[in-house]
CHARMM-style PDB file with segment names, atoms N, HN, CA, C and O in Angstrom:
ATOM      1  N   UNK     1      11.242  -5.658  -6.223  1.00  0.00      PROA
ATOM      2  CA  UNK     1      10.622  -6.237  -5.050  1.00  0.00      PROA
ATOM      3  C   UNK     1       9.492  -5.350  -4.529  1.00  0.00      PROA
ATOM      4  O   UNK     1       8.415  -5.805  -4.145  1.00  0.00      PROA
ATOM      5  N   UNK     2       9.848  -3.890  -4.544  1.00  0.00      PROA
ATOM      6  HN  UNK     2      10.723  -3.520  -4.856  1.00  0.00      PROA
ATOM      7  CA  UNK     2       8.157  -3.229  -3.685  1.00  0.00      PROA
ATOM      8  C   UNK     2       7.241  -3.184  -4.930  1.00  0.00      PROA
ATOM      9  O   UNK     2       6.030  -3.021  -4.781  1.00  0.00      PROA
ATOM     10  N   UNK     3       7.804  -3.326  -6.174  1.00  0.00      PROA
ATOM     11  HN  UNK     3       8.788  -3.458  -6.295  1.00  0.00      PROA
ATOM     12  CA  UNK     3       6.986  -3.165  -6.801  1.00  0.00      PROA
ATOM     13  C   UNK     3       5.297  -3.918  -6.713  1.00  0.00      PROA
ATOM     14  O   UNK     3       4.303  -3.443  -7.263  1.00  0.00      PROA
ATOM     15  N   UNK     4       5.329  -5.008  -5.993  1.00  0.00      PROA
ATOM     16  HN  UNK     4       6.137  -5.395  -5.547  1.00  0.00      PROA
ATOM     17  CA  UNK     4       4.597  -6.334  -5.507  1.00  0.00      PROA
ATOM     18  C   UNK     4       3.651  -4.793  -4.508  1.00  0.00      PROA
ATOM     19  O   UNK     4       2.554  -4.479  -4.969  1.00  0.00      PROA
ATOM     20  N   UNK     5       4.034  -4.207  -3.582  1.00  0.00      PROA
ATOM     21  HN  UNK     5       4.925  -4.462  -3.207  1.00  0.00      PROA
ATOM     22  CA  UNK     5       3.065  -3.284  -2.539  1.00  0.00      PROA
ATOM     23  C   UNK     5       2.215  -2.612  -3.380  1.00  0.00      PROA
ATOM     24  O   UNK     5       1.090  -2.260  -3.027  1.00  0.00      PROA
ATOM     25  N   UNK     6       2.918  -2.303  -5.045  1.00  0.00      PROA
ATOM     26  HN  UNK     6       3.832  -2.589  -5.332  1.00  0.00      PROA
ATOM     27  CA  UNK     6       1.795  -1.478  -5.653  1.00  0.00      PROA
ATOM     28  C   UNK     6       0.512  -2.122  -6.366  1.00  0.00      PROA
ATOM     29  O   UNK     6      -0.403  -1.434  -6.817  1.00  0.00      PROA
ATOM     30  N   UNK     7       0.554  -3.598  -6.420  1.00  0.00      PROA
ATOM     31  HN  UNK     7       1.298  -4.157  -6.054  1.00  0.00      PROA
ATOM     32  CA  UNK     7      -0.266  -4.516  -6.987  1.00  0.00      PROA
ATOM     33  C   UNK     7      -1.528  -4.101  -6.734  1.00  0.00      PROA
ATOM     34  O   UNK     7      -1.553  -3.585  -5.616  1.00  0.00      PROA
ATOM     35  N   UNK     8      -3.320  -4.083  -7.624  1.00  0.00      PROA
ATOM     36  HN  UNK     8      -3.300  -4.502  -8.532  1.00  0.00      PROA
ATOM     37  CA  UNK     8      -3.941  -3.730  -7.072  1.00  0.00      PROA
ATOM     38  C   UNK     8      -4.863  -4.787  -6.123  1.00  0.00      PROA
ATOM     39  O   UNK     8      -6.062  -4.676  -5.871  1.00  0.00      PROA
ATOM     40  N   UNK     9      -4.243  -5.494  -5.825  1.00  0.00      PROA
ATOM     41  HN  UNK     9      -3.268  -5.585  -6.030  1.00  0.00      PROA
ATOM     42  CA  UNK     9      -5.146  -6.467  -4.914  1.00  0.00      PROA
ATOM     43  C   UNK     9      -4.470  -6.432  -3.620  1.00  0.00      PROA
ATOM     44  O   UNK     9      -3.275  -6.653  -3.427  1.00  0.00      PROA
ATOM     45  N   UNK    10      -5.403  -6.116  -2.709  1.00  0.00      PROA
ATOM     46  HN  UNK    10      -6.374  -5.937  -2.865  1.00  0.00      PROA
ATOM     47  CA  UNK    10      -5.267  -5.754  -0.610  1.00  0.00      PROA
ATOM     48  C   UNK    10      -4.505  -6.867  -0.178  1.00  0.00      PROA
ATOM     49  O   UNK    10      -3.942  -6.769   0.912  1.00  0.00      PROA
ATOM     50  N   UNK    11      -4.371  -8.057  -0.932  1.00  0.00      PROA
ATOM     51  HN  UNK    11      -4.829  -8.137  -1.818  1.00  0.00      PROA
ATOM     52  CA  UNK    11      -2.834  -8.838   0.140  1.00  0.00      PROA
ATOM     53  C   UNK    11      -2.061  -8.422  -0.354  1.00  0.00      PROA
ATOM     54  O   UNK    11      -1.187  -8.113   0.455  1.00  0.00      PROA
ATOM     55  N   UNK    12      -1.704  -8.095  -1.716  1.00  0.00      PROA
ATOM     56  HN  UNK    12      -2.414  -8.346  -2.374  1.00  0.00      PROA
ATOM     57  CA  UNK    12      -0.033  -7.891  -2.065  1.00  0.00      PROA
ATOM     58  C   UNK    12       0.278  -6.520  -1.591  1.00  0.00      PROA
ATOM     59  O   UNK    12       1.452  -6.225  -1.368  1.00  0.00      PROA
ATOM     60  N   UNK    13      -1.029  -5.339  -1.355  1.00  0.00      PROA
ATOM     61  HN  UNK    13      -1.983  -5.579  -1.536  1.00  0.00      PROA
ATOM     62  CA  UNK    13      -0.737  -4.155  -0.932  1.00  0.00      PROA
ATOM     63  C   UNK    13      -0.100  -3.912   0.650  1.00  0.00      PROA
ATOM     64  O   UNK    13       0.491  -2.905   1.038  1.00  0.00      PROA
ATOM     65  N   UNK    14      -0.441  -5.290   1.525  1.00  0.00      PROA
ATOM     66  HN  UNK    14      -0.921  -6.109   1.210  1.00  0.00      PROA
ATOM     67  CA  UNK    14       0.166  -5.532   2.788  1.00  0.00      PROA
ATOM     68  C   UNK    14       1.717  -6.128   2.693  1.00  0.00      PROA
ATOM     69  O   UNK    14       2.182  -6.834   3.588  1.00  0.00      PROA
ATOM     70  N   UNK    15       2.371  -5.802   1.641  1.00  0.00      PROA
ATOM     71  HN  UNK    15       1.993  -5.228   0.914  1.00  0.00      PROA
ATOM     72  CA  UNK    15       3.762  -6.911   1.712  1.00  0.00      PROA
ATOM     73  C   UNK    15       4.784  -5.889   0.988  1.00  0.00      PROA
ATOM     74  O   UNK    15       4.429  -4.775   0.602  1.00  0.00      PROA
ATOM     75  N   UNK    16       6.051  -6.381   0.855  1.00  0.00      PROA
ATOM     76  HN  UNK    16       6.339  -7.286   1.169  1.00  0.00      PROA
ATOM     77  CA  UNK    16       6.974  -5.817   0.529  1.00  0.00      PROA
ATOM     78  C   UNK    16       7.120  -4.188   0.770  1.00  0.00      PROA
ATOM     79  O   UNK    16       7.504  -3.394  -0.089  1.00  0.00      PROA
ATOM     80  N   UNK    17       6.787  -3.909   1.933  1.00  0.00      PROA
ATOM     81  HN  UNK    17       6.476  -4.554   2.631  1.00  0.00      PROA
ATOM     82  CA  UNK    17       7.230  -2.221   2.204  1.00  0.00      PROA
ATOM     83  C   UNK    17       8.211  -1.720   1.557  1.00  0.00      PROA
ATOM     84  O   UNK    17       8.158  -0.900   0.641  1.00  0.00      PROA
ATOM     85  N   UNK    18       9.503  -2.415   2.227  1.00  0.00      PROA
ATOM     86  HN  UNK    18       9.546  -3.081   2.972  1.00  0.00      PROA
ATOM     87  CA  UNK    18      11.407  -1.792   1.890  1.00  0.00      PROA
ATOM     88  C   UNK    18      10.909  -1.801   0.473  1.00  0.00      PROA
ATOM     89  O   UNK    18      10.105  -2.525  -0.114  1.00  0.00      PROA
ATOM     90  N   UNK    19      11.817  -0.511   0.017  1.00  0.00      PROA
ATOM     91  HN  UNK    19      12.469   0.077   0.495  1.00  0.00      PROA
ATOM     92  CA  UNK    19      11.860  -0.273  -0.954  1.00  0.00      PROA
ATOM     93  C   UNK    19      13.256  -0.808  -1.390  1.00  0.00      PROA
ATOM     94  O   UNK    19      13.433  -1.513  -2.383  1.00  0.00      PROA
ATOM     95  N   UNK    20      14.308  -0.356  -0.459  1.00  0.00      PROA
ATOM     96  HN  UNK    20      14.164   0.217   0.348  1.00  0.00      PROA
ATOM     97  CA  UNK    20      15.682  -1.057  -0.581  1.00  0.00      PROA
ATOM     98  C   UNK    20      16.121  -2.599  -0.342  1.00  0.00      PROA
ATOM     99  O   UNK    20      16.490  -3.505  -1.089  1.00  0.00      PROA
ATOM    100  N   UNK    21      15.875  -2.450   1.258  1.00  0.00      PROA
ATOM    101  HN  UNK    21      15.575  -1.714   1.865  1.00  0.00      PROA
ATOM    102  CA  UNK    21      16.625  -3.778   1.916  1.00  0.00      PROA
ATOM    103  C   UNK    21      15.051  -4.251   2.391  1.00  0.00      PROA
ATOM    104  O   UNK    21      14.142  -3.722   3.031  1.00  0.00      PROA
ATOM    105  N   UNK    22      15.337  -5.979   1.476  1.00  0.00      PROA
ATOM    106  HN  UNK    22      16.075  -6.408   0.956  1.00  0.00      PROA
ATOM    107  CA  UNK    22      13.852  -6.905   1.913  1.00  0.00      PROA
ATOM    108  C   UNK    22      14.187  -7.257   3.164  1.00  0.00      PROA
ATOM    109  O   UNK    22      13.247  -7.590   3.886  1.00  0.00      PROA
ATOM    110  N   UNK    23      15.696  -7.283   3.800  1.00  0.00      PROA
ATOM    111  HN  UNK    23      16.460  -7.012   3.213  1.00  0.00      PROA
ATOM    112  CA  UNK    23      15.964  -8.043   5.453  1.00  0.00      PROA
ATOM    113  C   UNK    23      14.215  -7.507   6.364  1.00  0.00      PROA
ATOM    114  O   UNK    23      13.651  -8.288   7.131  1.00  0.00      PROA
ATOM    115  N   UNK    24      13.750  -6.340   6.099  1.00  0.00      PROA
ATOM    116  HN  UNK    24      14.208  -5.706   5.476  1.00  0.00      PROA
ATOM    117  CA  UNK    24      12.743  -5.803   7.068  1.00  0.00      PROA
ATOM    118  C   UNK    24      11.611  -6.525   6.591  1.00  0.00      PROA
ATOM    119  O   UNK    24      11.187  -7.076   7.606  1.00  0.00      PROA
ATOM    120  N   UNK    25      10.955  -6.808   5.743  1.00  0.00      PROA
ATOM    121  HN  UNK    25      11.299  -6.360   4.918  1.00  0.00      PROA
ATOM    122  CA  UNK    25      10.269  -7.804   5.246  1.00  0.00      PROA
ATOM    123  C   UNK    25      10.167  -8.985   5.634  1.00  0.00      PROA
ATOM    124  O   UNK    25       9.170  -9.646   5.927  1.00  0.00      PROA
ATOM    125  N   UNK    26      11.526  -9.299   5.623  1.00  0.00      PROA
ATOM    126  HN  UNK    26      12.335  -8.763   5.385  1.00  0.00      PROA
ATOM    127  CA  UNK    26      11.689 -11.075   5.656  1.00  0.00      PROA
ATOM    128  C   UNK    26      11.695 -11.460   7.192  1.00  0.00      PROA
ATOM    129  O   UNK    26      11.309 -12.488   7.750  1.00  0.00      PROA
ATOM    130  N   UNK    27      12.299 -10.215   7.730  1.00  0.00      PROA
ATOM    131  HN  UNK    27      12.613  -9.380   7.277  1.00  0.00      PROA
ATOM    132  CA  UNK    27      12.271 -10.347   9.269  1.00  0.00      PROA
ATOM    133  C   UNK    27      10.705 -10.513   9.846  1.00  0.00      PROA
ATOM    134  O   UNK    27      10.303 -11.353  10.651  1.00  0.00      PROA
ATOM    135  N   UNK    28      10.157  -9.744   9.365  1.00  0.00      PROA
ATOM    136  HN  UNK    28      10.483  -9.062   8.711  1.00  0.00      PROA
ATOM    137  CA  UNK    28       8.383  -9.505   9.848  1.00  0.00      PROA
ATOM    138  C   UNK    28       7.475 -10.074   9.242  1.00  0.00      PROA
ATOM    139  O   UNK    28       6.314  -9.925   9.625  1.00  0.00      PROA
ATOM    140  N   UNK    29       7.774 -10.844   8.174  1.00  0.00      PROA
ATOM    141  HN  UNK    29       8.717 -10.965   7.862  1.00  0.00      PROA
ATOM    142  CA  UNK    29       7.175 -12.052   8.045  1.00  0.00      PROA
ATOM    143  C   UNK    29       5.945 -11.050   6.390  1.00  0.00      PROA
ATOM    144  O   UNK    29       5.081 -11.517   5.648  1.00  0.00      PROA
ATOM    145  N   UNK    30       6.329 -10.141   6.469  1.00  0.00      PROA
ATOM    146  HN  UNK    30       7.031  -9.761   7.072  1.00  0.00      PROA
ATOM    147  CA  UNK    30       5.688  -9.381   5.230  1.00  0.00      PROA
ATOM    148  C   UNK    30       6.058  -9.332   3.444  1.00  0.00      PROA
ATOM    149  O   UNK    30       5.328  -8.768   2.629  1.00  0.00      PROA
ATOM    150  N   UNK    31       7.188  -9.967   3.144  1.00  0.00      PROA
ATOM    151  HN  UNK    31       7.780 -10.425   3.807  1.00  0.00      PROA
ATOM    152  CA  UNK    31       8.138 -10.515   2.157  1.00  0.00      PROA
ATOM    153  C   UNK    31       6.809 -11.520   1.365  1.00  0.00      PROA
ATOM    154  O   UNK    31       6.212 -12.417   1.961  1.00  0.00      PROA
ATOM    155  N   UNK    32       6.521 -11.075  -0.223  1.00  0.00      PROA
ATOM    156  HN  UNK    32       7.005 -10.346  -0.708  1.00  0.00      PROA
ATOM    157  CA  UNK    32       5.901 -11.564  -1.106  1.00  0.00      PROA
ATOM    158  C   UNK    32       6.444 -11.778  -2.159  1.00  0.00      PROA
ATOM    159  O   UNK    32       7.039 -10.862  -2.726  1.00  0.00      PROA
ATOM    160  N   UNK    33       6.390 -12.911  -2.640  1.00  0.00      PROA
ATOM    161  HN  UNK    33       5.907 -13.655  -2.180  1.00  0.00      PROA
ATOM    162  CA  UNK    33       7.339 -13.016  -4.014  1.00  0.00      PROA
ATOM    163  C   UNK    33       6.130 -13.102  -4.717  1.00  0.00      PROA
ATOM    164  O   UNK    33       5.220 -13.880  -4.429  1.00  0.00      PROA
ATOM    165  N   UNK    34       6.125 -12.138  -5.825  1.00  0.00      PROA
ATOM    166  HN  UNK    34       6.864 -11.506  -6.059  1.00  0.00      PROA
ATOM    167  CA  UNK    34       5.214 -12.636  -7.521  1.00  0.00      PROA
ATOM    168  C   UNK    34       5.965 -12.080  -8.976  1.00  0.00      PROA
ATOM    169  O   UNK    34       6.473 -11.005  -9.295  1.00  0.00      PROA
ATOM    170  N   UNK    35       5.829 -12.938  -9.435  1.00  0.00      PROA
ATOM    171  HN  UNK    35       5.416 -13.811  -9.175  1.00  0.00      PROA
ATOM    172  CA  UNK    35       6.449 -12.682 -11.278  1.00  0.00      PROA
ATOM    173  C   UNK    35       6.088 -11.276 -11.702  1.00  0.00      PROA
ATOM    174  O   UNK    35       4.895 -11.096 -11.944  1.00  0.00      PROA
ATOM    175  N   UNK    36       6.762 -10.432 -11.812  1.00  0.00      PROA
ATOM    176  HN  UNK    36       7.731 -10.579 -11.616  1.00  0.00      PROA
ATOM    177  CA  UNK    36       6.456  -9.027 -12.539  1.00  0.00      PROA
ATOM    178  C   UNK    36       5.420  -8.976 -12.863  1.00  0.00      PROA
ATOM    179  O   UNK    36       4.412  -8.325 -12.589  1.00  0.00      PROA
ATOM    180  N   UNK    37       5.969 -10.429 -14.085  1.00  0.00      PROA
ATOM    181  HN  UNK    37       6.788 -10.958 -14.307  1.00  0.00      PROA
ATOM    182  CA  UNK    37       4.672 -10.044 -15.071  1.00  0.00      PROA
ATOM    183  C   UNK    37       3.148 -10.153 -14.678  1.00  0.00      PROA
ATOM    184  O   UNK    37       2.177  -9.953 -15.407  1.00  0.00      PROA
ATOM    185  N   UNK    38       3.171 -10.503 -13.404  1.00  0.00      PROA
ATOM    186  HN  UNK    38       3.960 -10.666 -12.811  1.00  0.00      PROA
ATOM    187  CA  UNK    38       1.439 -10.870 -12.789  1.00  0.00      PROA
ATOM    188  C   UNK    38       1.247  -9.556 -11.806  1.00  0.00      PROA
ATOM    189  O   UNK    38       0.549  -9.635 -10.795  1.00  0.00      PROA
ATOM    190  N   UNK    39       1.844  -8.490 -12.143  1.00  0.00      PROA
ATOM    191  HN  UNK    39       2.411  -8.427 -12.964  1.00  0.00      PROA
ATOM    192  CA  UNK    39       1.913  -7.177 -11.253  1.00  0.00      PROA
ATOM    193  C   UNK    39       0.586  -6.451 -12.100  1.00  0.00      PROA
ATOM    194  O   UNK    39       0.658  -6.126 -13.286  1.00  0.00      PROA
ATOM    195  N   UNK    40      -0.477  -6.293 -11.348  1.00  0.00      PROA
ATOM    196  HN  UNK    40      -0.536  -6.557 -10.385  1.00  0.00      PROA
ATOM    197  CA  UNK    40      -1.377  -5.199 -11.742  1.00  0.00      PROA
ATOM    198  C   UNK    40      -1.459  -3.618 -11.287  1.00  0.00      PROA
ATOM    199  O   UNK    40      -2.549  -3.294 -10.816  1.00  0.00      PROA
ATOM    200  N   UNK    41      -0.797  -2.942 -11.337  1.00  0.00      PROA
ATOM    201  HN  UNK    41       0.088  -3.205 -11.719  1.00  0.00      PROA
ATOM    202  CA  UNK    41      -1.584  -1.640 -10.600  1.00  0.00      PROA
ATOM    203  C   UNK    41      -2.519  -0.805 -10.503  1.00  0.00      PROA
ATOM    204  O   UNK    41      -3.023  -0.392 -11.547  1.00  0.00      PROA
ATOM    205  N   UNK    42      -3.084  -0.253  -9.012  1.00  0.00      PROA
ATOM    206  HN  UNK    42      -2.675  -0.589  -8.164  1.00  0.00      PROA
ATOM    207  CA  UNK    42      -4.278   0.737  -9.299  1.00  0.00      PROA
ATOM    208  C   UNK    42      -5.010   0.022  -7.739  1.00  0.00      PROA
ATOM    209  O   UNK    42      -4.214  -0.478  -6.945  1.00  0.00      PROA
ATOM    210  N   UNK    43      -5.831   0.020  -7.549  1.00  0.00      PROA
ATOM    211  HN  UNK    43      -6.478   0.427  -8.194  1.00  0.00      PROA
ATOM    212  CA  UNK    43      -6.955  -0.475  -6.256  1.00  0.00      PROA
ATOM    213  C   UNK    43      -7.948  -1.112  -6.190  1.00  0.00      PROA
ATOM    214  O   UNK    43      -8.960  -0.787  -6.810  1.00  0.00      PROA
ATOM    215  N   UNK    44      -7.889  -1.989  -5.547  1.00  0.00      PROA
ATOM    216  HN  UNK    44      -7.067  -2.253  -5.043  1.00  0.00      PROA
ATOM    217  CA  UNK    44      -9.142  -3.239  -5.749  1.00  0.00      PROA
ATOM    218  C   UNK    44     -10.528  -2.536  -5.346  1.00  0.00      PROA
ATOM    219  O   UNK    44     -11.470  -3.326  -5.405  1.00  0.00      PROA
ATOM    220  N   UNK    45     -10.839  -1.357  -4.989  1.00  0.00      PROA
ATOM    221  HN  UNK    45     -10.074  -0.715  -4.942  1.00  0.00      PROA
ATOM    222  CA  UNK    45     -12.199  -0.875  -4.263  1.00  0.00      PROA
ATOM    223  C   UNK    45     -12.289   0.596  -4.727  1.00  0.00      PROA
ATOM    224  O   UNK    45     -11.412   0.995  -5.494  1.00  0.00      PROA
ATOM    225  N   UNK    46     -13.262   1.433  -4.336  1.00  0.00      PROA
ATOM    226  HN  UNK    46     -13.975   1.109  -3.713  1.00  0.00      PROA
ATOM    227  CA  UNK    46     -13.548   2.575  -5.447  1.00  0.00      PROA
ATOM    228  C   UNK    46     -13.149   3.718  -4.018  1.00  0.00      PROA
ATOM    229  O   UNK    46     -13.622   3.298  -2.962  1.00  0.00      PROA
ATOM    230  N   UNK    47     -12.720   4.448  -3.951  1.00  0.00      PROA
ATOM    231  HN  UNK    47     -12.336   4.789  -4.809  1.00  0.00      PROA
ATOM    232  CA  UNK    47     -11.999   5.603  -3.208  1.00  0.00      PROA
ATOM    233  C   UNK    47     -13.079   7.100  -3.568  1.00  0.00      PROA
ATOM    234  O   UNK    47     -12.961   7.349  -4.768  1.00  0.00      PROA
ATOM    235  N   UNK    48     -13.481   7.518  -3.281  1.00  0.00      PROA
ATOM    236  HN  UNK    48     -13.577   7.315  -2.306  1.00  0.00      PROA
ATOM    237  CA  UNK    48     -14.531   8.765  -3.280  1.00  0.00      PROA
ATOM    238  C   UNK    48     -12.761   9.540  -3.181  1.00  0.00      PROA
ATOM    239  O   UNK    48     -11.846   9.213  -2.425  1.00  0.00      PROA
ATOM    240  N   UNK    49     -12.782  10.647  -4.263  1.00  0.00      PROA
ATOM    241  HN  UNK    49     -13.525  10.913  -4.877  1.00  0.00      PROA
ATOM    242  CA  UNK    49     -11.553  11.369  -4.651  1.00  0.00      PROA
ATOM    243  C   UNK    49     -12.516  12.744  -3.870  1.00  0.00      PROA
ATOM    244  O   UNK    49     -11.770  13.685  -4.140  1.00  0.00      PROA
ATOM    245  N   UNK    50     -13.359  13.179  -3.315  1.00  0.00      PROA
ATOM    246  HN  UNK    50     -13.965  12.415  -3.096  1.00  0.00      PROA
ATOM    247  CA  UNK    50     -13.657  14.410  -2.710  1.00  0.00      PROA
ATOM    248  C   UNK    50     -12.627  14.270  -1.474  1.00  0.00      PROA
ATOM    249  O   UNK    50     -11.883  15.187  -1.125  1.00  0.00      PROA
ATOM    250  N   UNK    51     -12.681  13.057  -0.885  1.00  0.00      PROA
ATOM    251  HN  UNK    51     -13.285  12.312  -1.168  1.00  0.00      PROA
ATOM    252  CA  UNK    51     -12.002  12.853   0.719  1.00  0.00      PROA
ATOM    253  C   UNK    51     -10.519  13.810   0.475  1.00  0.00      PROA
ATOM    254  O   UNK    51     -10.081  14.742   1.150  1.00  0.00      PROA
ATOM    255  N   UNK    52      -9.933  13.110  -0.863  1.00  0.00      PROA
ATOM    256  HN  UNK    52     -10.289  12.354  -1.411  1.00  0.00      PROA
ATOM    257  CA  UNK    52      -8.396  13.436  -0.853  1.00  0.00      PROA
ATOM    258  C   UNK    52      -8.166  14.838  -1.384  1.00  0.00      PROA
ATOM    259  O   UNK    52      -7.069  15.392  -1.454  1.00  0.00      PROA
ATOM    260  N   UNK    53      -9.128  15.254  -1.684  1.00  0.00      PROA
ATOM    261  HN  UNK    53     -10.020  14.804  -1.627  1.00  0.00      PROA
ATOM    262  CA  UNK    53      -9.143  16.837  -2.309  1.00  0.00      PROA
ATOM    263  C   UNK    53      -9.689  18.204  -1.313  1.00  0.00      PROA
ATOM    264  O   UNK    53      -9.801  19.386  -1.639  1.00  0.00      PROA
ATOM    265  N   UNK    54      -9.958  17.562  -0.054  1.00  0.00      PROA
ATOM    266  HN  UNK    54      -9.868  16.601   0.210  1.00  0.00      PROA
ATOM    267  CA  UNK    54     -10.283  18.465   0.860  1.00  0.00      PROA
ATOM    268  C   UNK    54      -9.141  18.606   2.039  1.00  0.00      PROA
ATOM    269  O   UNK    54      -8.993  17.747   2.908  1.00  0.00      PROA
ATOM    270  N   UNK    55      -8.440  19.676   1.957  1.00  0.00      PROA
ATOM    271  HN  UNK    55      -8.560  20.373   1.251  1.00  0.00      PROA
ATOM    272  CA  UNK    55      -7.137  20.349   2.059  1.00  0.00      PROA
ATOM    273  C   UNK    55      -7.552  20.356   3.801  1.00  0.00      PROA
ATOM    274  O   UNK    55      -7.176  19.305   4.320  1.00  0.00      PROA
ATOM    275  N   UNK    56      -7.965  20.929   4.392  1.00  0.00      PROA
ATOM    276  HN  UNK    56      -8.271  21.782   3.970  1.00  0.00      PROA
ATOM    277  CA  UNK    56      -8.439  21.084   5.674  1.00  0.00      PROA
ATOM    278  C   UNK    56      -8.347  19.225   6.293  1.00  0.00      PROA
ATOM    279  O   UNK    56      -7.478  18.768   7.035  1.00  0.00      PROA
ATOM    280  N   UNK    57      -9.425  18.544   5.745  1.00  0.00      PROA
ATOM    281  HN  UNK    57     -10.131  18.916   5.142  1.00  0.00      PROA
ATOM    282  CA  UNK    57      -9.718  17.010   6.431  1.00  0.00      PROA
ATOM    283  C   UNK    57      -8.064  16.358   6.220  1.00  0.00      PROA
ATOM    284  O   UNK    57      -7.569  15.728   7.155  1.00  0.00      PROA
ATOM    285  N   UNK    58      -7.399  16.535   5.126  1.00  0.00      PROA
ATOM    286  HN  UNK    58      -7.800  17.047   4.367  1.00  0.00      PROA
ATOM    287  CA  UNK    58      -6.180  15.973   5.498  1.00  0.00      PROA
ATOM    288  C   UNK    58      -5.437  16.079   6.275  1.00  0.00      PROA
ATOM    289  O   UNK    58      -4.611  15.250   6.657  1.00  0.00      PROA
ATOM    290  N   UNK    59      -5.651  17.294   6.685  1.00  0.00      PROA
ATOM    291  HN  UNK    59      -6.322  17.968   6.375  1.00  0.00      PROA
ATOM    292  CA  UNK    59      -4.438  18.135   7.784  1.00  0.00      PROA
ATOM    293  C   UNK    59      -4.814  17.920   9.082  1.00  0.00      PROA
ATOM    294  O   UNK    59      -4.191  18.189  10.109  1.00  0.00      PROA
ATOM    295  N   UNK    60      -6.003  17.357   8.931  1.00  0.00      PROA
ATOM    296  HN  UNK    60      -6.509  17.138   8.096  1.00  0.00      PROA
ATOM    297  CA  UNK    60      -6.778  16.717  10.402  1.00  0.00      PROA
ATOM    298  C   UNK    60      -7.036  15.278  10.963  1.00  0.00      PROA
ATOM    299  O   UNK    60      -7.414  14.822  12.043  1.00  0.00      PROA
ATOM    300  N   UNK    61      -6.553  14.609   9.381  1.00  0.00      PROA
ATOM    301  HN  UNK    61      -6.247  14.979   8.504  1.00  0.00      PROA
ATOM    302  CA  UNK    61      -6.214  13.157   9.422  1.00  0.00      PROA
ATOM    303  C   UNK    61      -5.442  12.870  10.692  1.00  0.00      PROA
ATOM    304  O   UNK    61      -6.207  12.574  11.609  1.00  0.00      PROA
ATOM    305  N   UNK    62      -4.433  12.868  10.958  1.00  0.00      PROA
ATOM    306  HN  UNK    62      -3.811  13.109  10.212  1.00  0.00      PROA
ATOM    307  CA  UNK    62      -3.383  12.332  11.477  1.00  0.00      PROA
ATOM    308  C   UNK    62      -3.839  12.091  13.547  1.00  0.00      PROA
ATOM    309  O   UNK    62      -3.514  11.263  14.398  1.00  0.00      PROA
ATOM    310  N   UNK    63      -4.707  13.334  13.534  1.00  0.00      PROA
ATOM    311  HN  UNK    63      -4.971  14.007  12.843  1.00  0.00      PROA
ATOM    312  CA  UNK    63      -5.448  13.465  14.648  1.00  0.00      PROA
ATOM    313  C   UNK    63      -6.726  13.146  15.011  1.00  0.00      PROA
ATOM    314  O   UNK    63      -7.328  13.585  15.991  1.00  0.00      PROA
ATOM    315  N   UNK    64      -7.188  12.248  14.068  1.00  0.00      PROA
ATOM    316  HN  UNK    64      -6.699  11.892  13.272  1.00  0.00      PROA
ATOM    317  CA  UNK    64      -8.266  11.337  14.183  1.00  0.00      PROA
ATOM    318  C   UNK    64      -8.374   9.796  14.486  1.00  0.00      PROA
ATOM    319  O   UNK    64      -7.613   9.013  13.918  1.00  0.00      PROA
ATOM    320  N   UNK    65      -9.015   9.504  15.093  1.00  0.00      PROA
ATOM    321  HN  UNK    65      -9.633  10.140  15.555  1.00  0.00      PROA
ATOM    322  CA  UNK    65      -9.032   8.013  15.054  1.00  0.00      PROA
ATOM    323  C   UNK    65      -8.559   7.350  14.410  1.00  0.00      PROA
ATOM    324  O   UNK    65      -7.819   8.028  13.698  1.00  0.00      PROA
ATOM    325  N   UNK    66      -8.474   6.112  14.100  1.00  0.00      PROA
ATOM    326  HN  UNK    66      -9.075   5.562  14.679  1.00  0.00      PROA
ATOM    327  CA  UNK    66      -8.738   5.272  12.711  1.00  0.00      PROA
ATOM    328  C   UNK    66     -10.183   4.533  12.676  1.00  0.00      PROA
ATOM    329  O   UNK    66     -10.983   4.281  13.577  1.00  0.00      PROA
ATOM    330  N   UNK    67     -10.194   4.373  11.769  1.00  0.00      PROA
ATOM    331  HN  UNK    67      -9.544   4.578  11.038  1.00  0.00      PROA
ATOM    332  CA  UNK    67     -11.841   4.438  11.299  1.00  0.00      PROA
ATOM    333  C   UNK    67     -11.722   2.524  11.082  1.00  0.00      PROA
ATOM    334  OT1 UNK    67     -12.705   1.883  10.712  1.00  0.00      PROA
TER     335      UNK     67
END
């Protein structure tokens, strides 16, 4: 079932959080059903890998806005 959150397309990445129990899913209306076999992984958009490699800006994430 979370396997569906790792899909690389931005709706299925909004669904199936629980890793265990879907009740939290199904309750919040976030519960996605798709066939395994239509599971892609990886990210629909291109991520600049400097952001995630600068040790300092991460540690400062949490205390920033959201963008």
């Amino acid at each position: 079932m979370h396997k569906v959150h790792h899909h690389w397309k931005q709706p299925y990445t909004d669904s199936n959080y629980g890793a265990v129990f879907s009740i939290w899913d199904r309750l919040l209306g976030t519960y996605s059903h798709l066939d395994p076999k239509e599971i892609r992984y990886g990210l629909d958009r291109y991520y600049p890998k400097e952001k995630d490699e600068d040790f300092m800006a991460l540690m400062k994430k949490p205390f920033q806005p959201l963008e």
